[in-house]
Phi, psi and omega in degrees: 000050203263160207054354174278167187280172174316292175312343173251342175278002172273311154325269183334311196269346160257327135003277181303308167124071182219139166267132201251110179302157163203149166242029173250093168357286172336346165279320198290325183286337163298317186298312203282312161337285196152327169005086163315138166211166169268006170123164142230138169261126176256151160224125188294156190321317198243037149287173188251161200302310185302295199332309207296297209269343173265353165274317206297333193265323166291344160300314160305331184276285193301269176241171191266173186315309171306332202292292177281011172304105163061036167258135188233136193230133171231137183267000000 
């Protein structure tokens, strides 16, 4: 999906039933809009790499798909 806009990768990810890691501000203002997804993980620019893979997995531990459904979980 390289070139789609934000607003069809959200569109996909709620479709595909897929949560989208992201640290580009621009989702969250999508979210807020009302935007429908299939979830986002947000991470600010200077988390660290290790941050990043032990929330993404305890998110994966924690909760399922109905869970993130048009949900923003931040790291």
């Amino acid at each position: 999906m390289l070139g789609a806009s934000d607003a069809e990768h959200l569109a996909l990810s709620l479709r595909e039933g897929r949560v989208i890691f992201t640290q580009d501000d621009d989702f969250l203002r999508l979210h807020a809009m009302g935007s429908e997804h299939g979830g986002v993980v947000y991470a600010h620019q200077q988390t660290p790499v290790g941050d990043i893979v032990r929330g993404l997995m305890l998110i994966c531990q924690v909760l399922d798909a109905e869970e993130m459904q048009n949900h923003v979980e931040f790291l």
